[in-house]
C-alpha positions as CSV (number, residue, x, y, z in Angstrom):
1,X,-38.4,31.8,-31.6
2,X,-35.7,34.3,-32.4
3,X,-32.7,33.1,-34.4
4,X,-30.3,34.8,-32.1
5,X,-29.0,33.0,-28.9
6,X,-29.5,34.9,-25.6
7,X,-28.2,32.1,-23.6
8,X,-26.6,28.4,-23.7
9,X,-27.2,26.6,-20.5
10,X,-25.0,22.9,-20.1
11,X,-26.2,20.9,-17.0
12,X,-23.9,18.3,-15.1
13,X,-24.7,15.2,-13.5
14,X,-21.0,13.8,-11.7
15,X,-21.7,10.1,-10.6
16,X,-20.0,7.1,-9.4
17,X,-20.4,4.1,-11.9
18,X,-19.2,0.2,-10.9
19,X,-19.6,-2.8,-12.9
20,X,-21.0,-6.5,-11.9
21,X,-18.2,-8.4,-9.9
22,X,-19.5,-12.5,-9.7
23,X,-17.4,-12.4,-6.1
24,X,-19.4,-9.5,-4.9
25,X,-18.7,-5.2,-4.3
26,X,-14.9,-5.0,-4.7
27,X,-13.6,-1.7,-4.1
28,X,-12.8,-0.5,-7.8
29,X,-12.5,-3.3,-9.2
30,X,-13.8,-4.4,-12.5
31,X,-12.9,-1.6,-14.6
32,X,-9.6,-0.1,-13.1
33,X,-7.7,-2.3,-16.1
34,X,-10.4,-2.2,-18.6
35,X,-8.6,-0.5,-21.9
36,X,-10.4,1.8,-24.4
37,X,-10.5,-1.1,-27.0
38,X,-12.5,-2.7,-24.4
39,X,-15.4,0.1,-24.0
40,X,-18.7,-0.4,-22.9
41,X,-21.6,-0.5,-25.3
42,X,-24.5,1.6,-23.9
43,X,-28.0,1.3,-25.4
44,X,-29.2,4.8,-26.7
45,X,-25.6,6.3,-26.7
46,X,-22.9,6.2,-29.8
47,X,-19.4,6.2,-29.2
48,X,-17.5,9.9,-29.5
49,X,-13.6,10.1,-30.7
50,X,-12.0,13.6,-31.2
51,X,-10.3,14.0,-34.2
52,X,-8.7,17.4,-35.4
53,X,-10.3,17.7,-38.5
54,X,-11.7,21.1,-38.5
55,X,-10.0,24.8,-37.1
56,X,-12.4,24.8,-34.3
57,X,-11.4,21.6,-33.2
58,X,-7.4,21.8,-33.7
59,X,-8.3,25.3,-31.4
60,X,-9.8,23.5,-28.7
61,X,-6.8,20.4,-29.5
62,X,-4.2,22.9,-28.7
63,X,-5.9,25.0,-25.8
64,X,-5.4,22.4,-23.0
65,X,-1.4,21.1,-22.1
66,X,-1.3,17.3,-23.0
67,X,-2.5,15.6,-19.8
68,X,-5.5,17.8,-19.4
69,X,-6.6,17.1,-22.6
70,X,-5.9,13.2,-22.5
71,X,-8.7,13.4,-19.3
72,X,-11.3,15.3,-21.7
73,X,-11.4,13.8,-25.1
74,X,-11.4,9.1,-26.6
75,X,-7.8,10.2,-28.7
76,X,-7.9,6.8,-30.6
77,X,-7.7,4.9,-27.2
78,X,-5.1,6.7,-25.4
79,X,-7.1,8.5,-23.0
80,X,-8.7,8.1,-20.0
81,X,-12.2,8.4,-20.9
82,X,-14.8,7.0,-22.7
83,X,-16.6,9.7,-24.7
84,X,-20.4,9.0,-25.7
85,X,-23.3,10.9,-27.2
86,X,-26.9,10.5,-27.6
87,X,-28.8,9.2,-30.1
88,X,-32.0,10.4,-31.3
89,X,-30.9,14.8,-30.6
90,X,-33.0,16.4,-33.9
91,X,-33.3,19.7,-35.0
92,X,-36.6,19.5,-33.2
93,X,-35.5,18.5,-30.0
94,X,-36.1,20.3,-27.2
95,X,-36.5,20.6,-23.6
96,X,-39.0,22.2,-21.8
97,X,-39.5,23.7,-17.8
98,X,-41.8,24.5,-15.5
99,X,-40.9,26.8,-12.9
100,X,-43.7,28.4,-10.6
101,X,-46.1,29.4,-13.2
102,X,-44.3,30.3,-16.4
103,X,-43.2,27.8,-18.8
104,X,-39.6,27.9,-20.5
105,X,-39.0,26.3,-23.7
106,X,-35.4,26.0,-24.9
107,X,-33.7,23.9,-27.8
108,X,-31.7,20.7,-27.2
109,X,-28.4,20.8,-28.6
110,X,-26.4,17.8,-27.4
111,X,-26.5,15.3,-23.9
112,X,-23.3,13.9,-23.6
113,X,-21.9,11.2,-21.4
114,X,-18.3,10.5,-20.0
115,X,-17.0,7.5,-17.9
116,X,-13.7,7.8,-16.7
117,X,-11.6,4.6,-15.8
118,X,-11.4,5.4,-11.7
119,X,-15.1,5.0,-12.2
120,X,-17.0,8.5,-12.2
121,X,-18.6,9.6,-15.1
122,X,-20.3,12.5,-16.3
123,X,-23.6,13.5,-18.1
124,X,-24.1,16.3,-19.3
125,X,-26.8,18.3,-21.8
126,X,-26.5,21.4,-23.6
127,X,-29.3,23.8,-24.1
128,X,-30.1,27.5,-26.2
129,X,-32.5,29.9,-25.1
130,X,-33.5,31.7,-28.2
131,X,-36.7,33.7,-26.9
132,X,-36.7,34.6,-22.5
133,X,-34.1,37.8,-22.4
134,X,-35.1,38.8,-18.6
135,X,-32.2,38.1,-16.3
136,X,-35.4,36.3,-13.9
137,X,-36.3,33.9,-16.9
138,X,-32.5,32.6,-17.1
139,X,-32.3,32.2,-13.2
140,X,-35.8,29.8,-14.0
141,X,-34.1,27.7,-16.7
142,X,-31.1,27.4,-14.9
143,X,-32.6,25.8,-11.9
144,X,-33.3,22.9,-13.9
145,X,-30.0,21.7,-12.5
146,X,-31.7,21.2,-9.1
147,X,-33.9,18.3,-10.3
148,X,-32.2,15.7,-9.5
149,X,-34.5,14.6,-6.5
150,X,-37.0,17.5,-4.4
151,X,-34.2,18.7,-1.9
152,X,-37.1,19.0,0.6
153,X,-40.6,18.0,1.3
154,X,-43.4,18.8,0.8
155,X,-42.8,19.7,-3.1
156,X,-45.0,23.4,-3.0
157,X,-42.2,24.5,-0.4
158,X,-39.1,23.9,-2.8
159,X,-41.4,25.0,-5.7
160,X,-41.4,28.4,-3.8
161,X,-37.6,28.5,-4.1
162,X,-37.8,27.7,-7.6
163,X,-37.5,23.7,-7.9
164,X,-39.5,22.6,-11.3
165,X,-43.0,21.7,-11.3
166,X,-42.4,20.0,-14.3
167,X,-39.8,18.9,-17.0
168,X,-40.4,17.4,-20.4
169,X,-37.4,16.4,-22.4
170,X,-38.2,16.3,-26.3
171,X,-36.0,14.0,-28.8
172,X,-38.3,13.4,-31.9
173,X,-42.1,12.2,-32.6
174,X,-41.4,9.0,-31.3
175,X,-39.0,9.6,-27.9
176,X,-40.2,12.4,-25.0
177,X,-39.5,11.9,-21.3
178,X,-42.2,13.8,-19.1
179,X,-41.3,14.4,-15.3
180,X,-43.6,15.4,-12.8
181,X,-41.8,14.5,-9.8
182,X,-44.8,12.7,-8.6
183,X,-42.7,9.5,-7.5
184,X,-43.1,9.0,-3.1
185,X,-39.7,10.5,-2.1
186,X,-39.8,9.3,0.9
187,X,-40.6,5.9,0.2
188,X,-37.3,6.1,-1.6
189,X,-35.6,9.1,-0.5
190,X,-32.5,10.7,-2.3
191,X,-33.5,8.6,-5.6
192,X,-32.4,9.7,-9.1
193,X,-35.4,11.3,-11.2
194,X,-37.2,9.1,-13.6
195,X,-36.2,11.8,-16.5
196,X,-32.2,11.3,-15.5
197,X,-33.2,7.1,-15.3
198,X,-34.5,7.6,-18.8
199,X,-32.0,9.7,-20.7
200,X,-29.2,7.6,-19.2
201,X,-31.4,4.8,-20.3
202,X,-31.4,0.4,-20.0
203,X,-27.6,-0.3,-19.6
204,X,-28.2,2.1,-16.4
205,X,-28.9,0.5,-12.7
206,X,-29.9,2.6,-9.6
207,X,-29.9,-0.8,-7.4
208,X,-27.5,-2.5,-7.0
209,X,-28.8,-5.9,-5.8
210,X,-30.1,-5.5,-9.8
211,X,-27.5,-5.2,-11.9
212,X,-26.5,-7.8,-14.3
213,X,-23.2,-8.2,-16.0
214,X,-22.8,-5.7,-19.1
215,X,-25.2,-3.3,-17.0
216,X,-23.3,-0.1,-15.2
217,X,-24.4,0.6,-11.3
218,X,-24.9,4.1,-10.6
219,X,-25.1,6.4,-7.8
220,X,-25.2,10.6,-8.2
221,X,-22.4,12.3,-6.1
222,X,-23.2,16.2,-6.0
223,X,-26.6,15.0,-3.9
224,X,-29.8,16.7,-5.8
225,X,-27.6,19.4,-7.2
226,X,-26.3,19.6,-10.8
227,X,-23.6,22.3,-12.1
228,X,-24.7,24.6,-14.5
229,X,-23.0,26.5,-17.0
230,X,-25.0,29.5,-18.1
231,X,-23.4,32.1,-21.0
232,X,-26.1,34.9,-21.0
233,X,-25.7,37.3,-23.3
234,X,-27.4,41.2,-22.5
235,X,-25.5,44.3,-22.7
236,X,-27.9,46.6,-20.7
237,X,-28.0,43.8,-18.1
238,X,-24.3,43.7,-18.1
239,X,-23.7,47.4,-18.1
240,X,-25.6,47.2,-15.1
241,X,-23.7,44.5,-13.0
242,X,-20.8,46.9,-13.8
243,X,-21.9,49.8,-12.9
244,X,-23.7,47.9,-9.5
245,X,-27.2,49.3,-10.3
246,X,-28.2,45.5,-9.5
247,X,-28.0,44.4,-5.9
248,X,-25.7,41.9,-4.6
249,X,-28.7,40.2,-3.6
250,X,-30.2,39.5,-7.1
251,X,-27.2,39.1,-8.0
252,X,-26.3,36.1,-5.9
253,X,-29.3,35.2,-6.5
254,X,-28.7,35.2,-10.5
255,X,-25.8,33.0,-9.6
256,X,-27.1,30.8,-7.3
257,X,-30.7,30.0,-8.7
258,X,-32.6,30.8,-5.4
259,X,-35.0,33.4,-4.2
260,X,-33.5,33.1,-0.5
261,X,-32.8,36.0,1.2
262,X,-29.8,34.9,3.4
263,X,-27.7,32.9,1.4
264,X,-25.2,30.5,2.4
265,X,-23.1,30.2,-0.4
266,X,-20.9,32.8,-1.6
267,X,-20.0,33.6,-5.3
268,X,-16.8,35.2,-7.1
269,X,-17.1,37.2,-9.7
270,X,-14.6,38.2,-12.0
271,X,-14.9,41.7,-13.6
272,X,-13.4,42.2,-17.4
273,X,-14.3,44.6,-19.8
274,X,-17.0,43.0,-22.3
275,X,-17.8,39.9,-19.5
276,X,-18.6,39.1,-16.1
277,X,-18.1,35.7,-14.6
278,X,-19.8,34.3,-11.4
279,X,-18.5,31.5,-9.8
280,X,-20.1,29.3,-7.5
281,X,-20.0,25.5,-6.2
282,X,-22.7,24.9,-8.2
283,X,-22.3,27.2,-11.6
284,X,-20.3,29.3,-13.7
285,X,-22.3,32.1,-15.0
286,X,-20.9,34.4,-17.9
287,X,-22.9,37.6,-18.2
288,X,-21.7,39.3,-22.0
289,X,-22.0,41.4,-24.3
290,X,-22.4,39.0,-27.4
291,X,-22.4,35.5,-27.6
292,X,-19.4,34.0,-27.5
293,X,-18.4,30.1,-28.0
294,X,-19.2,28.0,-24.5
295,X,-17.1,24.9,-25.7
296,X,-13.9,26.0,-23.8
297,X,-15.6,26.7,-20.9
298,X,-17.7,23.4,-21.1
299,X,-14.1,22.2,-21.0
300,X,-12.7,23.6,-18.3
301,X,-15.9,23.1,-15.8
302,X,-15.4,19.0,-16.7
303,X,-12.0,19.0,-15.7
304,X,-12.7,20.6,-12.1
305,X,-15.9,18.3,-12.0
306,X,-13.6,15.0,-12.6
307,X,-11.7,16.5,-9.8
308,X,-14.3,16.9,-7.3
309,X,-16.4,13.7,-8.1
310,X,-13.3,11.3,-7.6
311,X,-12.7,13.0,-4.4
312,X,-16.3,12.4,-3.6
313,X,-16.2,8.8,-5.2
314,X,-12.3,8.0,-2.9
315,X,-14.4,9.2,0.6
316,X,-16.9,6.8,-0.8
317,X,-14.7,3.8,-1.2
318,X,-13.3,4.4,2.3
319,X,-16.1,4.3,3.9
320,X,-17.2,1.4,2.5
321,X,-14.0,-0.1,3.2
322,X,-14.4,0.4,6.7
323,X,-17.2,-2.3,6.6
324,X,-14.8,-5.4,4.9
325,X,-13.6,-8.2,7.1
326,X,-10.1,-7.7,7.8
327,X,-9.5,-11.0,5.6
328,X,-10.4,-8.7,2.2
329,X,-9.3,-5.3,3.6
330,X,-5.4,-5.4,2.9
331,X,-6.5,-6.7,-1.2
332,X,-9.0,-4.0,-1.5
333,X,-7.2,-0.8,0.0
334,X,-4.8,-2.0,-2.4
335,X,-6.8,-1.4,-5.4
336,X,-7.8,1.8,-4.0
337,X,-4.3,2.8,-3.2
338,X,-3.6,1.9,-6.8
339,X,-6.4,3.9,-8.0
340,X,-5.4,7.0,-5.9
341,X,-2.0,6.7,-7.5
342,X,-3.4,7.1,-10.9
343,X,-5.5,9.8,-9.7
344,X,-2.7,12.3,-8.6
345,X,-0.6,11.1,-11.2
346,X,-2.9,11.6,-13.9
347,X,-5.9,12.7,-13.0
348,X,-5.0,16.0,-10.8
349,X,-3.9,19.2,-12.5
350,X,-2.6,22.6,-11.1
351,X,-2.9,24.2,-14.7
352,X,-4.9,22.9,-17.3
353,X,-4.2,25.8,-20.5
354,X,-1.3,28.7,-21.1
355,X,-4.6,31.3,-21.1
356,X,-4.7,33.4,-18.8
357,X,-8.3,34.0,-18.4
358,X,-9.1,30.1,-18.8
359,X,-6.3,29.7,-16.4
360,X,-7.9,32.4,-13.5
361,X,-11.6,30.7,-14.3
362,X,-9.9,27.0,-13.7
363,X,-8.5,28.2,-10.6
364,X,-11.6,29.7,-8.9
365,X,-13.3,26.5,-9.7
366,X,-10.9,24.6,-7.9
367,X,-10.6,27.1,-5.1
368,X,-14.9,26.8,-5.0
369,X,-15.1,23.2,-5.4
370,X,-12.5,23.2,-2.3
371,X,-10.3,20.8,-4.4
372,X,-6.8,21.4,-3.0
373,X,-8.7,20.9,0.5
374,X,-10.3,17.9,-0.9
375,X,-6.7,16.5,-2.3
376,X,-5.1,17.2,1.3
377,X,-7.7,15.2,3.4
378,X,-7.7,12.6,1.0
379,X,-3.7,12.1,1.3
380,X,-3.9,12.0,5.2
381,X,-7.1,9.4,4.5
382,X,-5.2,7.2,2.0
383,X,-1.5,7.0,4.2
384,X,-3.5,6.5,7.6
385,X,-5.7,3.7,5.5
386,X,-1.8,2.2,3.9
387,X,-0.5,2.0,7.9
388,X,-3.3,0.4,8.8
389,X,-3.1,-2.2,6.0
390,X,0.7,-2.3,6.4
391,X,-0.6,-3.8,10.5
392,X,-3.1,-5.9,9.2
393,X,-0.8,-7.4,6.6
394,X,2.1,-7.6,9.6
395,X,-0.2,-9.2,12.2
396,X,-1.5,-11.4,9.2
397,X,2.0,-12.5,8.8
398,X,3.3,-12.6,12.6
399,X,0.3,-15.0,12.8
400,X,1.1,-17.4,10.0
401,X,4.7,-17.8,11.6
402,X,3.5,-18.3,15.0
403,X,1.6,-20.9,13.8
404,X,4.7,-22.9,12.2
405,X,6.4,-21.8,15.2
406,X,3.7,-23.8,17.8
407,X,3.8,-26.7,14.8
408,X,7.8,-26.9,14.8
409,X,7.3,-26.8,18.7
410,X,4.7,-29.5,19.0
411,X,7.0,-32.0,16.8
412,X,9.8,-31.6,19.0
413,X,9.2,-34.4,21.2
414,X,8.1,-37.1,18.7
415,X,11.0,-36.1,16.9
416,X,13.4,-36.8,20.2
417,X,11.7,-39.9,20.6
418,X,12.3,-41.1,17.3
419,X,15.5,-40.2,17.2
420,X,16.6,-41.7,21.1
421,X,14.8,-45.2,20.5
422,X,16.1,-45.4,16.8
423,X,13.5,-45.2,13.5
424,X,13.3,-49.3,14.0
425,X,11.0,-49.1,17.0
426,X,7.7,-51.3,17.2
427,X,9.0,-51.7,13.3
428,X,7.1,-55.2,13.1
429,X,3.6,-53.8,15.2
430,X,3.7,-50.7,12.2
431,X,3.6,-53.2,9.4
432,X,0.0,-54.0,11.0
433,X,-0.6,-51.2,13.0
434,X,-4.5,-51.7,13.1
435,X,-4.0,-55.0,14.8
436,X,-1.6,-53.8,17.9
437,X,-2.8,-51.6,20.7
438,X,0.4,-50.3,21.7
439,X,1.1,-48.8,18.2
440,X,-2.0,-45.9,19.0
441,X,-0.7,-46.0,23.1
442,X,2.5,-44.9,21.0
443,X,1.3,-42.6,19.3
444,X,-1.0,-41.0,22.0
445,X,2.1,-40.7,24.8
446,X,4.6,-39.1,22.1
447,X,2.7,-37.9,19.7
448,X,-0.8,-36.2,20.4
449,X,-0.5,-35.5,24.0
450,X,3.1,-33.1,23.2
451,X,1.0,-31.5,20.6
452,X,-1.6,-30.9,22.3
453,X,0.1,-29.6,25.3
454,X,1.8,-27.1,23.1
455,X,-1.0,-25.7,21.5
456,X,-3.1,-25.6,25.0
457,X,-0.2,-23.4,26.3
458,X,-0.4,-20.9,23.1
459,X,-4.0,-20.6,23.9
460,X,-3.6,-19.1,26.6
461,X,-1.5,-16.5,25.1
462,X,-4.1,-15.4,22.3
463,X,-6.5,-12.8,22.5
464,X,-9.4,-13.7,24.6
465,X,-12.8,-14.0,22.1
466,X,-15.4,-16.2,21.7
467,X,-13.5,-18.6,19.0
468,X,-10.6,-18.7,21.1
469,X,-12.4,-19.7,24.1
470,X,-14.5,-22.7,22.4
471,X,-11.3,-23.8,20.8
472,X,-9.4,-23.7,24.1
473,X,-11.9,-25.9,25.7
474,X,-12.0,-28.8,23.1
475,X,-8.0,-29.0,23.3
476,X,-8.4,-29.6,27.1
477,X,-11.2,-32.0,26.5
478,X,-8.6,-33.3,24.3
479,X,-5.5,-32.7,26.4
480,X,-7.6,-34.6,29.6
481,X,-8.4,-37.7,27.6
482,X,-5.1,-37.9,25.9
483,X,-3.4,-37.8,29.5
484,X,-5.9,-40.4,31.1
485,X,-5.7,-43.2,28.6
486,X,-1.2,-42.1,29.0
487,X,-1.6,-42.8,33.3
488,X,-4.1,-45.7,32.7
489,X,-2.6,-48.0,29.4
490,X,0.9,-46.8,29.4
491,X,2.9,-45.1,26.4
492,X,2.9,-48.4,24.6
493,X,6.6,-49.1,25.1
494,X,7.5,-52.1,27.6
């Protein structure tokens, strides 16, 4: 391999991560109060902080404003995020891809993992291409980010639009993950790839009638897709672009990773004088002159990603709050509610860095992620979701005082009776109530049959369901025999 890089290629995985709750699936709940001091140990991964300790790094410290950069980097436990990195990466490591018939070998640099506290997380892996120059052999490696899962069946139709035949991920002489996609999708359709089940490793579960306490429950949110970040560095191949001697078509297609001839997605592109960038849903594509650093750019792709995948993770949590009996639906749109708070609040950033190129890149990703969209839908969601809790909780309420309402009602009558004949009455019979009948006749003419009378009238009034109706019927079983022995025995008082 050459010495020189000709491109760096960082892959994405956003995904929703939940921990085990003993009462069952509560909607974020678990980890929404879970402090930095209290991070999860992963098997395979070491635990990252950022420190300032080098000019690179008090750059990249000063590059984003405050909030932004609380959201990217563990600052001593006053962040956001738990930042984690792979054990095992040598010098020799290495990943290596398939695509139609040529075989793409690239060095692996990092795989880095991020779980944020509204609980999304992020893996991610960076690559170098040292030795494939031709703009077709970065469009190969680059659809590496589509292995996920096959996006359709059978697997020679997506290897025609360049899905990977196979992938084998190198870490030293004792670790390599080999993928051959050979796993009966449809038997378990829209499941994560062995490879990404492996290099996430044991503390991950992909079921979640599985997981065990200390284990984290995930599910992928971008579908089969990954984003890629791709800096390519070719000066004919830029000169090129500029002067449009490549077609749009190739170059969507150099964008996109696809051979399709009518594509559905579109892509920006941003036109400077030693770079081009093209921006898509799925990548951020920097064609150059010479290399240049990708961290900032890694940076700036994760803070739209954290965007998008708790918007994705929030239309998740509403759905499946749609399905809770109305008895845990007020408690748990509260924690989401909470959770959304923290989001827009913390989370959810116009401007991210005082560049003004970092600043128009940020921006288009937002704009193709559909972000601001995204953020509108989910306020509508989340204040139609608080009125209906704010009914639930009323009704909940209106029917707890209706209840001491019929009560207080019910206990009118033995109270008037009581107080008319005096608290002395049958005084001598109560001493031994067990041994005088007209102590229960007592009882049933002032006491039960009011009560039941009362609450036979109220059911009338509720809503008519098959509870209601079975209760109604046993209070006028009730009601019948209560008002027979009161016409046949007497109320007890001569």
């Amino acid at each position: 391999m050459q010495d020189s890089i000709i491109s760096t290629h960082v892959f994405y995985l956003p995904f929703s991560w939940e921990l085990k709750n003993i009462s069952g699936r509560q909607v974020l709940k678990g980890h929404k109060h879970k402090k930095t001091k209290d991070r999860i140990p992963l098997e395979g991964w070491k635990d990252r902080v950022f420190k300032a300790l080098t000019d690179e790094s008090y750059n990249e410290y000063v590059y984003f404003y405050k909030p932004a950069f609380q959201m990217l980097y563990d600052v001593e436990g006053k962040s956001m995020v738990y930042n984690y990195e792979k054990q095992g990466i040598e010098k020799e490591s290495f990943i290596q891809i398939k695509v139609g018939e040529k075989t793409y070998k690239t060095v692996l640099r990092n795989m880095e993992l991020r779980l944020y506290k509204n609980g999304i997380g992020l893996l991610s892996f960076k690559c170098l291409n040292k030795e494939y120059g031709n703009p077709e052999d970065i469009i190969a490696i680059n659809s590496l980010s589509k292995s996920v899962y096959p996006y359709k069946l059978p697997l020679e139709n997506a290897h025609k639009d360049l899905f990977p035949k196979e992938v084998i991920i190198h870490f030293n002489a004792h670790e390599e993950i080999v993928e051959k996609f050979e796993k009966d999708y449809k038997q378990a359709p829209m499941c994560i790839c062995d490879m990404i089940r492996k290099v996430l490793g044991p503390s991950f579960i992909f079921d979640y009638k599985f997981l065990e306490k200390g284990k984290l429950f995930v599910e992928p949110l971008f579908g089969n897709r990954m984003f890629a970040l791709c800096m390519y560095q070719n000066p004919s191949f830029l000169r090129d672009v500029k002067n449009k001697v490549v077609s749009k078509r190739f170059l969507n297609s150099f964008i996109l990773f696809s051979k399709k001839e009518k594509l559905l997605e579109g892509a920006t592109y941003l036109d400077l004088p030693k770079v081009v960038y093209g921006i898509s849903r799925f990548s951020l594509v920097c064609m150059m002159e010479s290399n240049k650093e990708s961290k900032l750019y890694n940076q700036l792709v994760i803070l739209a990603l954290m965007q998008k995948a708790s918007l994705l993770h929030f239309g998740n949590q509403i759905a499946f709050i749609a399905d809770l009996p109305k008895n845990e639906l007020v408690s748990a749109i509260g924690n989401l509610y909470e959770i959304y708070i923290q989001f827009i609040s913390q989370m959810r950033f116009n401007e991210v860095t005082v560049d003004v190129q970092g600043s128009y890149i940020y921006n288009e990703l937002l704009r193709q992620l559909s972000i601001e969209r995204g953020v509108k839908e989910l306020d509508f969601e989340m204040q139609e979701i608080h009125e209906y809790a704010t009914l639930i909780d009323k009704a909940q309420s209106k029917g707890k005082m209706d209840f001491l309402t019929i009560i207080g009602t019910a206990l009118v009558i033995p109270t008037f009776v009581t107080g008319f004949f005096g608290m002395n009455i049958l005084q001598e019979q109560f001493m031994d109530w067990w041994k005088h009948s007209e102590i229960m006749l007592w009882f049933n003419g002032y006491v039960m049959l009011p009560v039941l009378a009362v609450l036979l009238i109220y059911s009338f009034w509720t809503k008519k369901s098959r509870k209601s109706m079975v209760t109604r019927n046993i209070l006028l079983g009730l009601f019948v025999i209560s008002f027979y022995i009161l016409i046949r025995w007497g109320c007890g008082i001569g």
